[in-house]
C-alpha positions as CSV (number, residue, x, y, z in Angstrom):
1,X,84.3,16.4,-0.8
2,X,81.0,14.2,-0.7
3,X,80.3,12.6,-4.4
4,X,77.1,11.6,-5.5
5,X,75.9,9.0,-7.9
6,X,73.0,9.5,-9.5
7,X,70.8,6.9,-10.9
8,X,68.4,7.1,-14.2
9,X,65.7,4.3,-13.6
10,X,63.4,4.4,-16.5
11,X,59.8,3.5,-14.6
12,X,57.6,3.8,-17.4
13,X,57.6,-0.1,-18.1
14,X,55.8,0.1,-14.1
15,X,53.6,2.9,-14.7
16,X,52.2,1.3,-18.0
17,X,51.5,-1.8,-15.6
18,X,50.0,-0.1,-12.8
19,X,47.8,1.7,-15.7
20,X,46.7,-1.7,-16.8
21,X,45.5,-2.9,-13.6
22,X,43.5,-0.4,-13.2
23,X,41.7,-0.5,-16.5
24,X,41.5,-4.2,-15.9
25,X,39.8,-3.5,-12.0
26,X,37.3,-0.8,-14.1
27,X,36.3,-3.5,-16.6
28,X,35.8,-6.2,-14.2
29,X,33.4,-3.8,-11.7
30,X,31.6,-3.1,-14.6
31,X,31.1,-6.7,-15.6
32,X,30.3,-7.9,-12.0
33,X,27.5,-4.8,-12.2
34,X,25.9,-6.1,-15.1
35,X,25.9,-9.5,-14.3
36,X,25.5,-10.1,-10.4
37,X,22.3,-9.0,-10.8
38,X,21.3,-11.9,-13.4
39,X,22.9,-14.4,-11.0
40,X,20.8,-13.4,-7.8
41,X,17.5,-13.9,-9.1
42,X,15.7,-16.5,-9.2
43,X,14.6,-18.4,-13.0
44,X,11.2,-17.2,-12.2
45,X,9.4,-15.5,-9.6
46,X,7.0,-17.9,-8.9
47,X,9.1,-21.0,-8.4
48,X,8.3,-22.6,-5.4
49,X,10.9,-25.1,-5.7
50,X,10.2,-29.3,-7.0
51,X,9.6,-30.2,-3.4
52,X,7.6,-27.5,-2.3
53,X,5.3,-27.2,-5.3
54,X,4.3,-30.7,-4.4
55,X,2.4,-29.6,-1.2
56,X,-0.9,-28.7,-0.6
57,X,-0.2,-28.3,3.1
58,X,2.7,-27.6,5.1
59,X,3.3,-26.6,8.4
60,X,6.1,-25.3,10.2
61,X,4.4,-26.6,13.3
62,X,1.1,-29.0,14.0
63,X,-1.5,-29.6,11.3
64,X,-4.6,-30.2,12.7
65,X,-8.0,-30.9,11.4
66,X,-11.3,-30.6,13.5
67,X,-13.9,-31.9,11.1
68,X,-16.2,-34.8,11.3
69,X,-16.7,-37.8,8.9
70,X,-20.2,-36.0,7.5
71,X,-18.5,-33.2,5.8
72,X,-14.4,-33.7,6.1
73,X,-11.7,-31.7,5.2
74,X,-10.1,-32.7,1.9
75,X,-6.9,-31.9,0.8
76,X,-5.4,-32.7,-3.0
77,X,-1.6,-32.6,-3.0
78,X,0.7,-33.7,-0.1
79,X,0.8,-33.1,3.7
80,X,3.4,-32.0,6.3
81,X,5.0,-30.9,9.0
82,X,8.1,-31.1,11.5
83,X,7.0,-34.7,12.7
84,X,3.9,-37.0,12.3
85,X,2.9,-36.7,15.6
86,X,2.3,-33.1,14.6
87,X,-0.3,-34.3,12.6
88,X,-3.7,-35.1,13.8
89,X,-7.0,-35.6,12.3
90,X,-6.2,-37.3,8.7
91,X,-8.6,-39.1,8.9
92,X,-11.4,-38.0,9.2
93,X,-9.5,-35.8,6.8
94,X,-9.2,-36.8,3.0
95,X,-5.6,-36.2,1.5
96,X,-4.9,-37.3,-1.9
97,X,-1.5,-37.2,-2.0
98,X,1.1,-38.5,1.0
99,X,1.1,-37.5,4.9
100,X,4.9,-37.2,6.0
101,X,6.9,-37.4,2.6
102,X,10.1,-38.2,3.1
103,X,11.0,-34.6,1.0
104,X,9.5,-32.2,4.2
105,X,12.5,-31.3,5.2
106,X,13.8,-30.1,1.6
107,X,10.3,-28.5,1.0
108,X,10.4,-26.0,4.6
109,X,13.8,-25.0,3.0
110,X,12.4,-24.0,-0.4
111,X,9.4,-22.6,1.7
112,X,12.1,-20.3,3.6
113,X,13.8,-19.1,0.1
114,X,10.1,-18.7,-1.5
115,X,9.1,-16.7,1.1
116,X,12.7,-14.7,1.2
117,X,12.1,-14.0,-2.3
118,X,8.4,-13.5,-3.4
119,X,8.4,-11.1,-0.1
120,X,10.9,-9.0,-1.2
121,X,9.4,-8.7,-4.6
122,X,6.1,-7.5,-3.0
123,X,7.7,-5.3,-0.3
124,X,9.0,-3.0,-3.2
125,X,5.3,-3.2,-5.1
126,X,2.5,-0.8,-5.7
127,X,1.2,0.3,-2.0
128,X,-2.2,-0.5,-1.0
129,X,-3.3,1.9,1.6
130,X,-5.8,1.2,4.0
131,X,-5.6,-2.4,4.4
132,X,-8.6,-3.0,2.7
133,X,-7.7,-4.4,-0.9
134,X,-11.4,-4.8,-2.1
135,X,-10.6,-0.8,-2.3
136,X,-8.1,-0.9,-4.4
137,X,-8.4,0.1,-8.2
138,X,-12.6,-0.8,-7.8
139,X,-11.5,-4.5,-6.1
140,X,-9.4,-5.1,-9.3
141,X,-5.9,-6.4,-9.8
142,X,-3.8,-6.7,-12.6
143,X,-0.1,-9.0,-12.7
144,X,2.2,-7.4,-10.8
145,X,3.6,-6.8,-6.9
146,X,1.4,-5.3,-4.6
147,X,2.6,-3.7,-0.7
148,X,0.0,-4.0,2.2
149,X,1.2,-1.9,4.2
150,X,-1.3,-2.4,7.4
151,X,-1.2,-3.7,10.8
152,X,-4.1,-5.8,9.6
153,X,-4.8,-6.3,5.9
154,X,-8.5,-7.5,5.6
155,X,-10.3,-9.2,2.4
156,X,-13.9,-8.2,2.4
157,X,-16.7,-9.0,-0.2
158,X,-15.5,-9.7,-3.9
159,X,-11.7,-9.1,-4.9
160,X,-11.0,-9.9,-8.9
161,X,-8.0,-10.6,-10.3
162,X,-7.8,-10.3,-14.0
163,X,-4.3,-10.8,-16.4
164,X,-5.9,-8.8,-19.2
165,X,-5.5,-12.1,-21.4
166,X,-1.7,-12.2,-20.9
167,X,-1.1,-16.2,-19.7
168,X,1.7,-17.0,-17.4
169,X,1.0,-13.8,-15.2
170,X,2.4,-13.5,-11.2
171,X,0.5,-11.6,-8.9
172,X,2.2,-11.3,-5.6
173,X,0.3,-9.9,-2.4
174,X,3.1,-9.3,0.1
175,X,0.9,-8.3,4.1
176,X,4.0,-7.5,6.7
177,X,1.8,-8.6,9.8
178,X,-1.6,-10.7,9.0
179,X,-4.0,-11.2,7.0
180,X,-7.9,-11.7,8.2
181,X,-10.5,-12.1,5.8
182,X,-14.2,-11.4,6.5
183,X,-16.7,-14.5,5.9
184,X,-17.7,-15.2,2.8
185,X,-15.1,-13.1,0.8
186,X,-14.5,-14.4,-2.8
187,X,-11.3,-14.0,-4.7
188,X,-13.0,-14.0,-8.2
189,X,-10.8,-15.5,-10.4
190,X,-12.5,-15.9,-14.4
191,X,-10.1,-13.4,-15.4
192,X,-7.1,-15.6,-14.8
193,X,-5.2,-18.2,-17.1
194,X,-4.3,-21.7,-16.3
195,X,-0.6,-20.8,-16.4
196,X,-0.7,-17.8,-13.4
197,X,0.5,-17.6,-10.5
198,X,-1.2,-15.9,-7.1
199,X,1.1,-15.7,-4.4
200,X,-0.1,-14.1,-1.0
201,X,2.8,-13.7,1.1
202,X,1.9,-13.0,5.1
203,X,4.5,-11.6,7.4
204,X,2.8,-13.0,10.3
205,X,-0.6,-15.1,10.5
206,X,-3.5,-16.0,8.0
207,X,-6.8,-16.5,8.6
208,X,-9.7,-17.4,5.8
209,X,-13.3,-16.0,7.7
210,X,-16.0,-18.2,7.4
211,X,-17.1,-19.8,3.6
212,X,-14.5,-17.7,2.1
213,X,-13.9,-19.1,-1.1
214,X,-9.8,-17.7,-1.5
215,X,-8.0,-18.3,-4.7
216,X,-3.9,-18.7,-4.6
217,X,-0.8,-19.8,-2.5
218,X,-0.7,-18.5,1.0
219,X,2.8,-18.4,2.3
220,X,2.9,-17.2,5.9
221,X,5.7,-16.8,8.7
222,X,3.4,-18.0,11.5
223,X,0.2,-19.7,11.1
224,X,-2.5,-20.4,8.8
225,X,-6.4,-21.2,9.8
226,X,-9.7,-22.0,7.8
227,X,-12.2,-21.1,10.0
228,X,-15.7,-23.1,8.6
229,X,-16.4,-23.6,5.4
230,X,-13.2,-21.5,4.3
231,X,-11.3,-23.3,1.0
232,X,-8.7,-22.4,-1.0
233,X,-9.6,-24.9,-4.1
234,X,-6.9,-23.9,-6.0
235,X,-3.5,-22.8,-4.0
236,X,-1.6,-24.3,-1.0
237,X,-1.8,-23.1,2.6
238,X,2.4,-23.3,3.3
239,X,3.3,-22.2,7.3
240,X,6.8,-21.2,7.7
241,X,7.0,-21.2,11.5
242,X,3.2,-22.0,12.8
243,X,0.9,-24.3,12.3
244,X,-2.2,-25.1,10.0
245,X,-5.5,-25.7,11.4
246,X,-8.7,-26.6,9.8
247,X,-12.1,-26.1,11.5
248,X,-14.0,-28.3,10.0
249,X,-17.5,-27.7,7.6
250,X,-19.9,-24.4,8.2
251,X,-22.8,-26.0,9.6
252,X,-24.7,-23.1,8.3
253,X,-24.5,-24.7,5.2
254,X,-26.6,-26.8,3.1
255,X,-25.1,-29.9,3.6
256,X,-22.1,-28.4,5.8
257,X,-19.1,-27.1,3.4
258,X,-16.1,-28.5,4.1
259,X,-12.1,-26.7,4.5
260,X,-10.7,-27.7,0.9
261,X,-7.2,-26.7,-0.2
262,X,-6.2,-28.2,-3.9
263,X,-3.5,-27.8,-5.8
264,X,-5.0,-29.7,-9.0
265,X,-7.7,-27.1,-9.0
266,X,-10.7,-29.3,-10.0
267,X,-12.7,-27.8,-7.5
268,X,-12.5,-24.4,-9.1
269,X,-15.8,-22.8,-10.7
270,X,-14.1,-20.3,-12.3
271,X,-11.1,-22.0,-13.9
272,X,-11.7,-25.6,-13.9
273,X,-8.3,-27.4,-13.8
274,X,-6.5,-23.6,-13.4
275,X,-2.9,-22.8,-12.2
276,X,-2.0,-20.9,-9.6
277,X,0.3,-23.7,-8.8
278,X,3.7,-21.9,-8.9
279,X,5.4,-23.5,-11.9
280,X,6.4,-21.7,-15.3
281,X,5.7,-17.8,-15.4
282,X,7.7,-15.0,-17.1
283,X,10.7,-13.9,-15.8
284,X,10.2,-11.3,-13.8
285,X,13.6,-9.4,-12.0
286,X,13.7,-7.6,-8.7
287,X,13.4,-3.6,-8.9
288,X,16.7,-2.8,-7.7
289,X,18.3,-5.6,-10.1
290,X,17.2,-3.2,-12.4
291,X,19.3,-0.7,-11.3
292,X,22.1,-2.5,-10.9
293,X,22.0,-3.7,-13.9
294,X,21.1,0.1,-15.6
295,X,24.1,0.8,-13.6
296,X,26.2,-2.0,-15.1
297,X,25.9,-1.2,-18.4
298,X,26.2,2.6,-17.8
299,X,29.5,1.6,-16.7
300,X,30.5,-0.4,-19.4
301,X,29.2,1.8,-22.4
302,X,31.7,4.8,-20.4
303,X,34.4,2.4,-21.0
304,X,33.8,1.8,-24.8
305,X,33.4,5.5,-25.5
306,X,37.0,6.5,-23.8
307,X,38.4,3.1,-25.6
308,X,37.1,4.5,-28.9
309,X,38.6,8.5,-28.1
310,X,41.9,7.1,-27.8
């Protein structure tokens, strides 16, 4: 006859493990919720990065300028692109700061993240249908992300941006194919502080119509052109992929007006010596970090209420 031994094996000292494991997995998930988000994002918004922020112009391909000596294009902040042969026409163009740095390189990589992030920001904005902003909200803008959603988004007559006195404001434009503004557009800017930030970010090209007079930091996957007389006296013209080209003064104009870009901002009627310039700026975290981080400490206040039932 066939005997049998049987075995008692006490597994509770395994079960109490496997128990604590997964509490331990449940607590980390939660932590990882609430703090990936805060990781991810960037200190602010609106940094452009050290090397970036010191460039008025930079191209991801040729820079070229077509004005004469009588009226030239003047540029305050540095200059670049891939190579200097890319670069032609400096002089007759005025640049304050340096042709070629030896940072360019650094600066298109901080270009590439700015333009990763401050897109992504205004992709999830408030939508501006039409693609005709001057018909948003009357042609006012307060801080905040805005969403373009147009084959074309066009700037026509008088667009005012106002912070409603709160200093250090962001205002991010984000266009997913180009951005063409009619001459003489004005982006009226005596509602602004010294310490905001104006970002336009292009999915495609730029273009600034004749004598417009455009306010803020252009950041565009292709290219970027001034047609005559078009400035941008307190921004940057930044190119990701294209070029930058400058047509020279409007010879419609007393005197002929020239292309001016400026990051100092002296030039600026509205806010003499203004920002716009990328740097400082209230934190300002994606939308979905939000969620995540709603969803993170969700998570975590579940965990204290069955730790304190027990």
């Amino acid at each position: 006859m066939a005997s049998y031994t049987v075995s008692c094996i006490d597994d509770r000292p395994q079960m109490l493990k496997l128990r604590k494991r997964r509490k331990i997995t449940m607590w980390l998930r939660a932590l990882c919720l609430l703090i990936l988000p805060l990781l991810t994002l960037p200190a602010y918004a609106d940094s452009l990065g050290p090397d970036l922020s010191t460039f008025a112009v930079l191209g991801g391909a040729a820079v070229t300028n077509s004005s004469g000596t009588g009226a030239p294009t003047l540029i305050t902040g540095n200059l670049g692109s891939p190579s200097s042969t890319s670069v032609t026409g400096f002089p007759p163009g005025v640049v304050s700061g340096t042709i070629e740095p030896s940072d360019v390189a650094a600066a298109q990589g901080q270009l590439t993240t700015a333009f990763a992030i401050l897109g992504g920001l205004g992709e999830g904005g408030t939508v501006v249908t039409g693609g005709v902003l001057n018909n948003f909200d009357s042609g006012v803008y307060t801080p905040g992300y805005y969403n373009v959603p147009a084959a074309t988004s066009n700037l026509t007559g008088t667009i005012y941006l106002n912070d409603g006195s709160n200093a250090g404001s962001i205002f991010v434009f984000f266009m997913p194919s180009t951005l063409i503004t009619s001459p003489d557009t004005t982006i009226n800017v005596s509602g602004l502080s010294p310490s905001d930030s104006v970002y336009w970010v292009v999915g495609s090209s730029a273009t600034l119509g004749d004598s417009s007079v455009f306010e803020g930091n252009i950041l565009a996957y292709a290219s970027i052109t001034l047609d005559p007389g078009a400035q941008d006296p307190c921004g940057r013209t930044l190119a990701e992929t294209g070029g930058v080209t400058f047509s020279g003064a409007n010879p419609a104009t007393t005197g002929g007006v020239p292309n001016v870009v400026s990051i100092g901002c002296g030039s600026t009627t509205a806010t003499p010596g203004g920002g716009f310039n990328g740097g400082g700026g209230t934190p300002v975290p994606e939308p979905g970090s939000m969620a995540l981080l709603g969803s993170g400490l969700f998570a975590l206040a579940g965990g204290v209420r069955r730790k304190l039932r027990k």
